[in-house]
C-alpha atoms as an extended CHARMM CRD file, in Angstrom:
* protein
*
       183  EXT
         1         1  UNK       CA            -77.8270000000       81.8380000000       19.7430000000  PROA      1               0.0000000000
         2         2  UNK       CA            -77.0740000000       82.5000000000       16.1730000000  PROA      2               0.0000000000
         3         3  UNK       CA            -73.8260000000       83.5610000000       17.0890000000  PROA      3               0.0000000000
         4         4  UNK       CA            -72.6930000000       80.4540000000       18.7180000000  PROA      4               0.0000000000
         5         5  UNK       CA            -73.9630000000       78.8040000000       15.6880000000  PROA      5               0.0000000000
         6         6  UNK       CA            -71.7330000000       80.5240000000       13.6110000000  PROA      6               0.0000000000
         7         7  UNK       CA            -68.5440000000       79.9490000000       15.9360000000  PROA      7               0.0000000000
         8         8  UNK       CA            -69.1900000000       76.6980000000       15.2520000000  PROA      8               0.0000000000
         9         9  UNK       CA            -69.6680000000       76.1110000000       11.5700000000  PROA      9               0.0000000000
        10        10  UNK       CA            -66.2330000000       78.5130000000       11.5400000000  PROA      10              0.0000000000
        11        11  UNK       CA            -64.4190000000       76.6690000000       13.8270000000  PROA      11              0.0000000000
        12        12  UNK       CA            -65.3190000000       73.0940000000       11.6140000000  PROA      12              0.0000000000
        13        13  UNK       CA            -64.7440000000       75.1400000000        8.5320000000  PROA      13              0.0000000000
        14        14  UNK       CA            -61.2140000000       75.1020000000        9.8810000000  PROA      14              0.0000000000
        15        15  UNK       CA            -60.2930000000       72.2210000000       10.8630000000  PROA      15              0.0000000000
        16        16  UNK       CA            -61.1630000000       70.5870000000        7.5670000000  PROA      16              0.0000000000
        17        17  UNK       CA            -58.5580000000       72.2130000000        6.0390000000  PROA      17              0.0000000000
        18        18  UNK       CA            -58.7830000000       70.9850000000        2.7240000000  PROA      18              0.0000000000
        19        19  UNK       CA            -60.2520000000       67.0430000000        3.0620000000  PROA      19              0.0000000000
        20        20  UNK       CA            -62.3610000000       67.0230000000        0.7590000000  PROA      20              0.0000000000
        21        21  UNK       CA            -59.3670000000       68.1210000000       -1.8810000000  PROA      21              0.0000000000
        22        22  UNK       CA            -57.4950000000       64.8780000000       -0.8510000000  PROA      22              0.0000000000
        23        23  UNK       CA            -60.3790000000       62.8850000000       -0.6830000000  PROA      23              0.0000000000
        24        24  UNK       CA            -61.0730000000       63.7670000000       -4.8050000000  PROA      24              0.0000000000
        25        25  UNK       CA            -57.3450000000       63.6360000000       -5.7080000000  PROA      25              0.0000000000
        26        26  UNK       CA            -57.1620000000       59.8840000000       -4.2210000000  PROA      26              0.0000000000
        27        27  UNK       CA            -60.7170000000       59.3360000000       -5.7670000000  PROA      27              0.0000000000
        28        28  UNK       CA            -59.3750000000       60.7040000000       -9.4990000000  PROA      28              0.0000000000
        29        29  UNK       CA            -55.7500000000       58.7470000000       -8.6980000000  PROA      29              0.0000000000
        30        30  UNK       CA            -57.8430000000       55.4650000000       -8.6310000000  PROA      30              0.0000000000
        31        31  UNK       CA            -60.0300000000       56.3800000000      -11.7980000000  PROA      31              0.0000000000
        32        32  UNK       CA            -57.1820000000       57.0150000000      -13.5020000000  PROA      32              0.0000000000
        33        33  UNK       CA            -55.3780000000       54.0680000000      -12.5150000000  PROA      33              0.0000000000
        34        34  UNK       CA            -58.1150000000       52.1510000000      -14.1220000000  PROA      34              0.0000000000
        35        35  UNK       CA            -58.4510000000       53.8520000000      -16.9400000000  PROA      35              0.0000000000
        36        36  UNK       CA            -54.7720000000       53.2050000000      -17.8710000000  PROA      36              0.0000000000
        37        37  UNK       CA            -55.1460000000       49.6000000000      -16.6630000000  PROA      37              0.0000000000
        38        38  UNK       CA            -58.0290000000       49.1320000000      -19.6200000000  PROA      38              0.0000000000
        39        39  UNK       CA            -55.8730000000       50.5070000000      -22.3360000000  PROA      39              0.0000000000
        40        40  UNK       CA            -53.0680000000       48.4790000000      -21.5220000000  PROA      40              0.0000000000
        41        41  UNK       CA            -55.5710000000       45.7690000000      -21.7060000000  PROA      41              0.0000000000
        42        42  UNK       CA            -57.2820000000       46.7970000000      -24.3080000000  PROA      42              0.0000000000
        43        43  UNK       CA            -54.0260000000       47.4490000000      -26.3500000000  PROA      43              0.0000000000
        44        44  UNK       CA            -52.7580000000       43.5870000000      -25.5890000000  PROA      44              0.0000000000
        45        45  UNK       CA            -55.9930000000       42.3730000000      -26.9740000000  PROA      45              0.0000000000
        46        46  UNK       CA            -55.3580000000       44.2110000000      -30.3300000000  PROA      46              0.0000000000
        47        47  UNK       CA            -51.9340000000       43.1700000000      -30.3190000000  PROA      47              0.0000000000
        48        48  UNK       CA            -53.1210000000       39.4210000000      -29.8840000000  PROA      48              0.0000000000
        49        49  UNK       CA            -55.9120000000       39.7760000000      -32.0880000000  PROA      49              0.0000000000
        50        50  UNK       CA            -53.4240000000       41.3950000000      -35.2260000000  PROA      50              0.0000000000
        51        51  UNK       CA            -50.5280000000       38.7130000000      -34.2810000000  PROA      51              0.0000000000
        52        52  UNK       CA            -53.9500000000       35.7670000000      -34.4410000000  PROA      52              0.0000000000
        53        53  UNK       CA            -54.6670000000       37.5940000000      -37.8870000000  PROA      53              0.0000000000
        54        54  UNK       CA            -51.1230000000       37.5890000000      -39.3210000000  PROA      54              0.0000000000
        55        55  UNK       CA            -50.5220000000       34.1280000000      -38.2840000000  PROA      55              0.0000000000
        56        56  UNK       CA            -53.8460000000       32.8600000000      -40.1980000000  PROA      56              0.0000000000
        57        57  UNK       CA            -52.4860000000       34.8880000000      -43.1250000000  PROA      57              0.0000000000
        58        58  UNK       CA            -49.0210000000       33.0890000000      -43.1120000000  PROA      58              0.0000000000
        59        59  UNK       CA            -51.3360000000       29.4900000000      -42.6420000000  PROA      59              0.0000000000
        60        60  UNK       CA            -53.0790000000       30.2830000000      -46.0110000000  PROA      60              0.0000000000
        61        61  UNK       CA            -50.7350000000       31.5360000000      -48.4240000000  PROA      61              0.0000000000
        62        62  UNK       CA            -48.8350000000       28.4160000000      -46.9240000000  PROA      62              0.0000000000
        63        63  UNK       CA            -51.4810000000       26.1950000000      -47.8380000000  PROA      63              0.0000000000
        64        64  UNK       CA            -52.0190000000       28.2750000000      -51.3290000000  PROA      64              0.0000000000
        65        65  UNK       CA            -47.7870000000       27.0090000000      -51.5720000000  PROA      65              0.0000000000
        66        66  UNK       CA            -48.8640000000       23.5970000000      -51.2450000000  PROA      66              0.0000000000
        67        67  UNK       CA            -51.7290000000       23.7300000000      -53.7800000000  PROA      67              0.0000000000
        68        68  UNK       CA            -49.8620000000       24.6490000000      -56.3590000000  PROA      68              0.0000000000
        69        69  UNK       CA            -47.2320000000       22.1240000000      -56.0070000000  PROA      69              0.0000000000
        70        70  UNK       CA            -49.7290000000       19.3060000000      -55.9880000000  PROA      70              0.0000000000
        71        71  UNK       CA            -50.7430000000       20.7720000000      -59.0310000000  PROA      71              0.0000000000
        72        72  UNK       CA            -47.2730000000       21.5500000000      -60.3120000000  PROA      72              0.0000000000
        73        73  UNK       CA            -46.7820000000       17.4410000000      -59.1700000000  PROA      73              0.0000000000
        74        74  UNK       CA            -49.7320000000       16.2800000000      -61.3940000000  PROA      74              0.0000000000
        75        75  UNK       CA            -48.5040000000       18.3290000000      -64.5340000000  PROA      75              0.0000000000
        76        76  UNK       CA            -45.4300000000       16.6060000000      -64.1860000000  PROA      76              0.0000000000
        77        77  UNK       CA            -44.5770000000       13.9620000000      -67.3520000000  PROA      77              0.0000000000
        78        78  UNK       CA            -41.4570000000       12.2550000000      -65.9930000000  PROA      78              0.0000000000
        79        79  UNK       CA            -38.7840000000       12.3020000000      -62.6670000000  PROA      79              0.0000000000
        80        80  UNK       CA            -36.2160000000       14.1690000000      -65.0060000000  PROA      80              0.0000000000
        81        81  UNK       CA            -36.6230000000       17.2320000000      -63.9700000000  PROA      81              0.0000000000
        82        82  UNK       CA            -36.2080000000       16.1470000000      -60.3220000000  PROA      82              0.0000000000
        83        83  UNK       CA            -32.2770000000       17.0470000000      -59.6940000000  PROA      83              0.0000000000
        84        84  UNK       CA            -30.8520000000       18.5040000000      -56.7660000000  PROA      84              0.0000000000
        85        85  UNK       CA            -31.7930000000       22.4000000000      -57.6830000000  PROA      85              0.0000000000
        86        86  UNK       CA            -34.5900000000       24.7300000000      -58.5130000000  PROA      86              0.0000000000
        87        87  UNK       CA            -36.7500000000       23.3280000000      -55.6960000000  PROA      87              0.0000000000
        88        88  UNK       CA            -37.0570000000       20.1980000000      -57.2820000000  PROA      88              0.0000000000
        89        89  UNK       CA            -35.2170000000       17.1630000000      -55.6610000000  PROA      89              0.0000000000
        90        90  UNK       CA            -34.8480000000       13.6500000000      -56.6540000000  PROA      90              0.0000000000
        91        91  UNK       CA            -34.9200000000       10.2300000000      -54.5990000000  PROA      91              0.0000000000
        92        92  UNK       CA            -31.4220000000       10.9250000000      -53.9810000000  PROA      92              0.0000000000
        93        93  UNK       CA            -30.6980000000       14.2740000000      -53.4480000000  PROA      93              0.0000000000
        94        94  UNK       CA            -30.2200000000       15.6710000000      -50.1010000000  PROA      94              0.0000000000
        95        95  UNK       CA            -33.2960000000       17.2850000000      -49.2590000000  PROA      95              0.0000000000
        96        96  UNK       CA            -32.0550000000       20.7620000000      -47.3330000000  PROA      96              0.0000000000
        97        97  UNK       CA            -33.3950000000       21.7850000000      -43.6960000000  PROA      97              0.0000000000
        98        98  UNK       CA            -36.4360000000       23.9780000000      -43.8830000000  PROA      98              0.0000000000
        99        99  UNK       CA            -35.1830000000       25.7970000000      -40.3990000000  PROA      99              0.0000000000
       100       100  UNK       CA            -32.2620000000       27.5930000000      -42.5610000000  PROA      100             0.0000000000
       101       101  UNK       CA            -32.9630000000       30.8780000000      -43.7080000000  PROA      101             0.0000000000
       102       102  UNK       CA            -30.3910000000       29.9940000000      -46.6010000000  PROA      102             0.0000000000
       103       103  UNK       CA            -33.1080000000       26.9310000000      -47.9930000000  PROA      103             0.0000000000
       104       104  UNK       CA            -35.9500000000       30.1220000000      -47.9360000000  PROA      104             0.0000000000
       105       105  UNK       CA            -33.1580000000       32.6770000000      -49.4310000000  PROA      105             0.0000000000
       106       106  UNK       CA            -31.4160000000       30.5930000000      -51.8480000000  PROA      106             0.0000000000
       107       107  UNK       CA            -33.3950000000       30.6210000000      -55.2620000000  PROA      107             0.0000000000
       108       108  UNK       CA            -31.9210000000       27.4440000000      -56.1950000000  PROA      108             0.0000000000
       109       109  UNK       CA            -33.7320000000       25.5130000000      -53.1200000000  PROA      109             0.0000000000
       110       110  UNK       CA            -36.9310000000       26.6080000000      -53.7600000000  PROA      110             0.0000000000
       111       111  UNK       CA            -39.8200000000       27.8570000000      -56.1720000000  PROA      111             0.0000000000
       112       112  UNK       CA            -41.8110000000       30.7720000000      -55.3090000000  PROA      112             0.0000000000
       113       113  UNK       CA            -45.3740000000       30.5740000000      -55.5790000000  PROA      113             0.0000000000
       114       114  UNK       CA            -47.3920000000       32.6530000000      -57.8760000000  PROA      114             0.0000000000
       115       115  UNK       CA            -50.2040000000       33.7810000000      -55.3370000000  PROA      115             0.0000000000
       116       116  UNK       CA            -49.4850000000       35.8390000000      -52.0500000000  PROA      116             0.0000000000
       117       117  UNK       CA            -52.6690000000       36.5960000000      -50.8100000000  PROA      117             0.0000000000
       118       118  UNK       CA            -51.5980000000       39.6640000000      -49.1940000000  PROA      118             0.0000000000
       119       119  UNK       CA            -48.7670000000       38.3410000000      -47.6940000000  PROA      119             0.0000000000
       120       120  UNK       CA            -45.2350000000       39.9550000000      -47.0540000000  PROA      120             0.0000000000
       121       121  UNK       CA            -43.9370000000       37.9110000000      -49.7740000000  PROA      121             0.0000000000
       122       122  UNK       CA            -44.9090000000       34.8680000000      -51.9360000000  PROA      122             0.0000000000
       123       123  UNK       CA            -44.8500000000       31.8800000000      -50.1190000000  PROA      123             0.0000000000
       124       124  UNK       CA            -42.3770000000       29.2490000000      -50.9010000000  PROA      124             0.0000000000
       125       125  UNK       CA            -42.1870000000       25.4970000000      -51.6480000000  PROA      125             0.0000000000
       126       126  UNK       CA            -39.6460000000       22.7240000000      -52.4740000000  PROA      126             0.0000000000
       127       127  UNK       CA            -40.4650000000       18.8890000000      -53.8920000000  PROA      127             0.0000000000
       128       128  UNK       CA            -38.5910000000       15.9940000000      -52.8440000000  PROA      128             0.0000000000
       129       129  UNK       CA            -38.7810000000       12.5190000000      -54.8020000000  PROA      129             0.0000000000
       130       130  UNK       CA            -39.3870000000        9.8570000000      -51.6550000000  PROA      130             0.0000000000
       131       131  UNK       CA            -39.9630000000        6.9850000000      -52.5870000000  PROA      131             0.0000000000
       132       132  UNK       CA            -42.2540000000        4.8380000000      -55.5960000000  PROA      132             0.0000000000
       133       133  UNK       CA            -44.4640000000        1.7450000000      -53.7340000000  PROA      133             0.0000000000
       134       134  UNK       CA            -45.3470000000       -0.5170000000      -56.5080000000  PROA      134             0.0000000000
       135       135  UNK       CA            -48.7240000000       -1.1100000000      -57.1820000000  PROA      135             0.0000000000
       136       136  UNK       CA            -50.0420000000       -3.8330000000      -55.1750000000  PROA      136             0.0000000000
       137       137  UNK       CA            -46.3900000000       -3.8260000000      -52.9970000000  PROA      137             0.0000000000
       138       138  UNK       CA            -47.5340000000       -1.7510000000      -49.9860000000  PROA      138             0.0000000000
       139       139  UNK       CA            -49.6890000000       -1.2320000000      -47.3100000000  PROA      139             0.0000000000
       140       140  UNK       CA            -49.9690000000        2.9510000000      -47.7130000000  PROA      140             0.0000000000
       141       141  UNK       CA            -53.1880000000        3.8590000000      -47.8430000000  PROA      141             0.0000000000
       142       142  UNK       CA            -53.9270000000        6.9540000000      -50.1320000000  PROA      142             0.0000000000
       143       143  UNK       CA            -57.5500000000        6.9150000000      -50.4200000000  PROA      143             0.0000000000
       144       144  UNK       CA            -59.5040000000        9.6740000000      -50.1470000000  PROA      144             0.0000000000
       145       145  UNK       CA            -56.3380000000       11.6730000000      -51.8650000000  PROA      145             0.0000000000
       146       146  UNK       CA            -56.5340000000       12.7780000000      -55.6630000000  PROA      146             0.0000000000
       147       147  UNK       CA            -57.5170000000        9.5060000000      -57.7370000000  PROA      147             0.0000000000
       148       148  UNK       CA            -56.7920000000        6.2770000000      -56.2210000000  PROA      148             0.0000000000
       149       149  UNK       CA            -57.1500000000        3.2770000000      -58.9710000000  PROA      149             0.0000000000
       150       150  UNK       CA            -55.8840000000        0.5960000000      -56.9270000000  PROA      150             0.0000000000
       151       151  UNK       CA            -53.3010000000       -0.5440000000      -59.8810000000  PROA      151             0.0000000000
       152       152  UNK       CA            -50.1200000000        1.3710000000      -60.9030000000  PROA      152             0.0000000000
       153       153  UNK       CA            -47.4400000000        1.9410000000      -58.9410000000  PROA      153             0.0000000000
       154       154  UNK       CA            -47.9820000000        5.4970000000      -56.7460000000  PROA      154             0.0000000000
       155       155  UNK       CA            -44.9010000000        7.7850000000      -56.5940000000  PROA      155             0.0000000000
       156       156  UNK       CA            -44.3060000000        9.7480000000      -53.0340000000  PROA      156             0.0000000000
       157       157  UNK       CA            -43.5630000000       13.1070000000      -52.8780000000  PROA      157             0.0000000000
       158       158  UNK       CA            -42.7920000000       15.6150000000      -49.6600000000  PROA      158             0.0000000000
       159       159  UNK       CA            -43.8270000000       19.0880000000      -50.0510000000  PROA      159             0.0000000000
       160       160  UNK       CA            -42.6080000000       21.5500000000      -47.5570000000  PROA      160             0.0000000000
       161       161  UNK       CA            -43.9060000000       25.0170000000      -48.2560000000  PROA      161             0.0000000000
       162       162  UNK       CA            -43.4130000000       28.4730000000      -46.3600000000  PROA      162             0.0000000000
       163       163  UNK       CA            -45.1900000000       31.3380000000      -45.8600000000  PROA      163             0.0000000000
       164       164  UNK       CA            -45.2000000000       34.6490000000      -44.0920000000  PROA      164             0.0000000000
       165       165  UNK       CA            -47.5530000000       37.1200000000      -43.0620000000  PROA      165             0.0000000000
       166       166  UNK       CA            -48.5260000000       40.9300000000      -43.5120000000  PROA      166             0.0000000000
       167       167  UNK       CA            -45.1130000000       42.0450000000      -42.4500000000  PROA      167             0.0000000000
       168       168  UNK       CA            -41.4430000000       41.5130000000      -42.7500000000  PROA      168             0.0000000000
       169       169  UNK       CA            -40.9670000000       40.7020000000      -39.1040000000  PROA      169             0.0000000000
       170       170  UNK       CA            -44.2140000000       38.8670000000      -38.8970000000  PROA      170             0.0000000000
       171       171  UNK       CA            -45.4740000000       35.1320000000      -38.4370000000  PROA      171             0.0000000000
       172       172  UNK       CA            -43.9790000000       32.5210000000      -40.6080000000  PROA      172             0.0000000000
       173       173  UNK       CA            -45.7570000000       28.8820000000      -41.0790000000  PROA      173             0.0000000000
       174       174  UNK       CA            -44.0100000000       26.1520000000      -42.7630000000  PROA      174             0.0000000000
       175       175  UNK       CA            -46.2510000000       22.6810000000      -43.5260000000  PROA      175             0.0000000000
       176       176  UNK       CA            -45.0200000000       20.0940000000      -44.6560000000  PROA      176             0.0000000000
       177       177  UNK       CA            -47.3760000000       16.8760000000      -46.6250000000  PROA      177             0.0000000000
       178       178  UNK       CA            -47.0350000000       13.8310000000      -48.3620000000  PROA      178             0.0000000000
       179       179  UNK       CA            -48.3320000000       13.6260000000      -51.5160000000  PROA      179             0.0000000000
       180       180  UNK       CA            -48.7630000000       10.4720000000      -54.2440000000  PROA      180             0.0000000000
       181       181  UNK       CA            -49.2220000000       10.4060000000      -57.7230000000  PROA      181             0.0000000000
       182       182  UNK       CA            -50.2490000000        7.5590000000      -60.4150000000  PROA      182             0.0000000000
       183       183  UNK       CA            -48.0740000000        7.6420000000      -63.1230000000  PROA      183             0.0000000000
């Protein structure tokens, strides 16, 4: 009897013929198909995370750019300055395009900011002269903004301001805001 048991277990012994070999080489195939599927995954999310990070830099140096041309724009004592260079551009100058690279590279369109905040480079802003409403003339409403007497006539400036982030080849944000003054 024990012999015929031992036929037996031989004869299954060789038909197998290796199954359970295949079975854990598909089994580790599928592991590691997964395991590469989480780093890519994993990887994007860093990637989105860093480019979410970069772009919030580029946001706030922008915003530090606008800052200090409102306060550039309140230390000003008359429209003289305001020519057609240096970043500083009166009611009739031609204000340039803040798409071209040439307004960003071109020291005579623009004033760099003194703060960076970690940035690739200081951000960047230019001041155009719009427009003066007299005092009582118009219906703009600038409350809420710097000090609004109600008398005087308010002079309109636009600020557009750039900034980048941590990198050369990194996000760029350019804002642009109205601001008024009481001369």
């Amino acid at each position: 009897m024990q012999n015929t048991y031992s036929r037996m277990q031989t004869a299954g012994r060789k038909r197998q013929r290796g199954v359970v070999l295949v079975v854990s080489l598909i089994i580790l195939l599928i592991v590691t198909m997964l395991a590469v599927g989480s780093m890519r995954n994993t990887i994007l999310e860093e990637k989105m995370a860093g480019n979410s990070s970069d772009r919030n830099l580029a946001f706030q140096s922008t915003e530090s750019a606008i800052r200090e041309a409102e306060v550039f724009v309140e230390s000003v004592v008359s429209l003289g300055n305001f020519g057609d260079s240096g970043g500083l551009r009166g009611r009739t100058a031609i204000e340039p395009s803040f798409y071209d690279t040439n307004t960003w590279s071109d020291t005579n369109n623009h004033v760099v900011a003194g703060t960076d905040f970690g940035a690739y480079a200081n951000p960047q802003y230019y001041v155009k002269h719009v427009t003066t409403v007299a005092g009582t003339e118009g219906s703009l409403n600038l409350s809420g903004y710097g000090d609004n007497k109600g008398t005087g006539d308010v002079t309109i400036f636009r600020i557009t301001a750039r900034g980048t982030g941590a990198s050369a080849d990194s996000a760029e944000v350019i804002l642009r805001t109205l601001y008024g003054r009481i001369f």
